[in-house]
C-alpha positions in Angstrom: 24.6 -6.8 -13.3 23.6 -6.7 -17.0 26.4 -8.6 -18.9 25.0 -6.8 -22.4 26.2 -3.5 -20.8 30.0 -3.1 -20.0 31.5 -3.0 -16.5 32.7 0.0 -16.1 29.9 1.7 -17.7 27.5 -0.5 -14.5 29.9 1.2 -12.8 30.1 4.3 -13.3 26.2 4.9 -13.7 25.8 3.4 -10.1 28.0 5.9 -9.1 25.6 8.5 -10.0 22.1 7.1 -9.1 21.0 7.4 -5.6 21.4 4.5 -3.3 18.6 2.5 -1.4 18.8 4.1 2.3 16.7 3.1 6.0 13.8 0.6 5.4 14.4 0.0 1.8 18.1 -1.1 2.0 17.5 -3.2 4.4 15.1 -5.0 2.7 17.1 -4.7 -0.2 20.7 -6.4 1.6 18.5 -9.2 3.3 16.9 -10.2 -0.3 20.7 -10.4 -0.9 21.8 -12.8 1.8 19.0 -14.7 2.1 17.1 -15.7 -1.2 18.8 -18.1 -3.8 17.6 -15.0 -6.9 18.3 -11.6 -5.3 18.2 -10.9 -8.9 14.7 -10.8 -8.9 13.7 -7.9 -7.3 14.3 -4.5 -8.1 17.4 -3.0 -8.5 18.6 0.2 -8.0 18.4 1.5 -11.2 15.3 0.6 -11.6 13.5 1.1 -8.6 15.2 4.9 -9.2 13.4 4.9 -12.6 10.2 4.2 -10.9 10.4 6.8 -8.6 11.0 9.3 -11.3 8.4 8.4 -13.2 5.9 8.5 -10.1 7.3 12.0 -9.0 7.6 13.4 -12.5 4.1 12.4 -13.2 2.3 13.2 -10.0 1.4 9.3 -10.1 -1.3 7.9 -6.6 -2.2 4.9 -7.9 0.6 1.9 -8.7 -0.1 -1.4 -9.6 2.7 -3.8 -9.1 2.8 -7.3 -10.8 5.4 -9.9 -8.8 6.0 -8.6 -5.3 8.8 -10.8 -4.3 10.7 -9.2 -1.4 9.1 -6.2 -1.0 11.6 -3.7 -2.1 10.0 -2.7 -5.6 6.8 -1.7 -3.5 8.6 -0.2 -0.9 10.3 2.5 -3.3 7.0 3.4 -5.3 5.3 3.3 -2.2 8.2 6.7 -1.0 7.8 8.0 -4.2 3.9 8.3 -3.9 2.1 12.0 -2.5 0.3 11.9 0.9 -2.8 9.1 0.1 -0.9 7.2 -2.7 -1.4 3.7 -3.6 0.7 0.6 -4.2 -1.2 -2.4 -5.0 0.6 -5.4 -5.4 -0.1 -9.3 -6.4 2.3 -12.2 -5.2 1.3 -15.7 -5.9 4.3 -17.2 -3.7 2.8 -17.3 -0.2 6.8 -17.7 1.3 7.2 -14.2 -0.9 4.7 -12.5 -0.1 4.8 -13.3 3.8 8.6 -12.1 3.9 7.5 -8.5 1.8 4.9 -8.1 4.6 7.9 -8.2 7.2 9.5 -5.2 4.9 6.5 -3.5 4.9 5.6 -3.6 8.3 9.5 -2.2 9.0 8.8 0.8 6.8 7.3 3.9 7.3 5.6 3.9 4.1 4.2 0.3 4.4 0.9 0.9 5.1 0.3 2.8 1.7 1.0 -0.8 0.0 -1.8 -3.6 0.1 -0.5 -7.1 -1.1 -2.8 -9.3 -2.4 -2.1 -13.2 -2.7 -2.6 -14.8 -6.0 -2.2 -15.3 -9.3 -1.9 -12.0 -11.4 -3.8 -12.7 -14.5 -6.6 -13.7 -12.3 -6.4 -11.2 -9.9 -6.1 -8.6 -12.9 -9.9 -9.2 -13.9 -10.9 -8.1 -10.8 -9.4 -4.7 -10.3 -10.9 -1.8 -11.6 -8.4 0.8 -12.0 -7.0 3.5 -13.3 -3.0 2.8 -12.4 -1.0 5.6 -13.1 2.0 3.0 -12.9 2.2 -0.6 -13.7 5.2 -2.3 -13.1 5.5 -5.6 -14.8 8.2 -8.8 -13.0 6.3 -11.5 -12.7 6.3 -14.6 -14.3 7.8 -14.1 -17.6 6.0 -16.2 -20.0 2.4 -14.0 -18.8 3.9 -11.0 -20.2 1.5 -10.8 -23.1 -1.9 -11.7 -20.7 -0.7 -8.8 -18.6 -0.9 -6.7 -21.4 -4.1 -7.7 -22.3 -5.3 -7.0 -19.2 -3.4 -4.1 -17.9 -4.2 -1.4 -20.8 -8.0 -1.3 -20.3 -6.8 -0.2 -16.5 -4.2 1.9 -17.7 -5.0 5.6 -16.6 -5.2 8.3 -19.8 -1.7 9.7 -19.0 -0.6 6.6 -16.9 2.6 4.4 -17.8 3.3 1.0 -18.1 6.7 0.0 -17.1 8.0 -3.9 -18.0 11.2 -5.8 -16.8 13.8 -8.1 -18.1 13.0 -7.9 -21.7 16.4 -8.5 -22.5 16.2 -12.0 -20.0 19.7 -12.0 -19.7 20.2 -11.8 -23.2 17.6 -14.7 -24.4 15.7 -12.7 -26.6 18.4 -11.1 -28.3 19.0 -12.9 -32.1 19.1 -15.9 -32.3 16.5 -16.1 -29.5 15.9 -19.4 -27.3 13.3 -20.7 -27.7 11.8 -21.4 -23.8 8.5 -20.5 -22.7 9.4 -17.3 -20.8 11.7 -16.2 -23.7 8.9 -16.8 -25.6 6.5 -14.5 -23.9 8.8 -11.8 -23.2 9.3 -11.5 -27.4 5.6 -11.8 -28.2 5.1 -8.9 -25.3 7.3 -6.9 -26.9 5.8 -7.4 -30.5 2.5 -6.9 -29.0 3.2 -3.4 -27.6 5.0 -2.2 -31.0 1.9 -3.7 -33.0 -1.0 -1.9 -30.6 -1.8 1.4 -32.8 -3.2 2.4 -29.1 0.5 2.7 -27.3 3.8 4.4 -28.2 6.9 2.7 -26.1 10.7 2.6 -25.8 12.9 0.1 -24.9 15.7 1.3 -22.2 18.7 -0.3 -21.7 18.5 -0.4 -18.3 19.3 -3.4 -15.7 17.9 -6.4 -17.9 16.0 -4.3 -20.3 13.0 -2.2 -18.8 10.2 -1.1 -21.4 7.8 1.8 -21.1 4.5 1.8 -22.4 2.2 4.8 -22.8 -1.2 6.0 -24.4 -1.0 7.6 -28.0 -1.9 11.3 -26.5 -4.8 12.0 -28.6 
């Protein structure tokens, strides 16, 4: 739950969104019994958001930074058309061996290839386009993503970045950590870059979407 955002309004707009069902619940309640920050993966509200965006957009290729469990992947991966894409980069072998276990459980895992690793190293060495880049990985890398996820970015693709709000860290008067940090310069690097328009949703922790300047 966000704390910024009342009860009853989390309430009420969980209500209304469409919950996680089959594969992707499942994966979703044993990230919730079994892992000390079920917080870290996606949420419904988010994961929702994702698939819109992917549907609305006609989206086949996703890149994914921060696997953890699985279930992020697993609802781009439903969202995707027949031949669609999820790539995604883990550096925690323990996550990434458990998200195989969710993907192998689901009928959409085998449009999802995990690779092991660290993401700003693995970045260099995929080509692209993404239509969709979802950002939750290590906070304090938010601004090398960047730098290395626009040149990738499809003309009409979308970058979509988590936990900008960090549990309200960011928010004035900041603190000053080095993942609060990172998530601040991220954000002041995306509002500067003359090549991207953006807007900040108050959604779970604070999602941001980035997006070419149409030309």
């Amino acid at each position: 739950m966000n704390d910024l955002i009342s009860p009853a309004a989390e309430a009420f707009a969980a209500a209304y969104t469409t919950p996680f069902q089959g594969s992707l619940a499942a994966a979703s309640d044993w990230t919730r019994a079994n892992t000390s920050w079920p917080g870290m993966m996606a949420g419904v509200p988010e994961a929702r958001l994702l698939e819109a965006l992917i549907v609305v957009s006609g989206a086949r290729s996703v890149l994914e930074l921060g696997t953890f469990t699985g279930v992020g992947a697993l609802a781009m991966a439903a969202a995707l058309p027949a031949g669609g894409r999820v790539v995604t980069l883990e550096r925690d072998p323990d996550n990434a061996a458990i998200a195989r276990r969710h993907f192998a459980a689901s009928p959409v895992g085998e449009r999802i290839e995990l690779i092991e690793g660290d993401a700003s190293k693995l970045l260099a060495g995929l080509p692209g386009p993404f239509d969709v880049v979802w950002i939750d990985a290590l906070k304090a890398e938010y601004p090398r993503y960047l730098d290395l996820v626009v040149p990738r970015l499809a003309p009409r693709g979308i970058i979509v970045a988590d936990n900008l709000f960090r549990d309200g860290a960011t928010l004035p008067p900041a603190e000053d950590d080095e993942g609060t940090r990172g998530m601040i310069e991220f954000a002041r690097r995306v509002q500067a870059d003359d090549r991207l328009h953006s807007v900040l949703l108050t959604v779970g922790d604070g999602v941001l979407l980035a997006w070419p300047v149409p030309r």
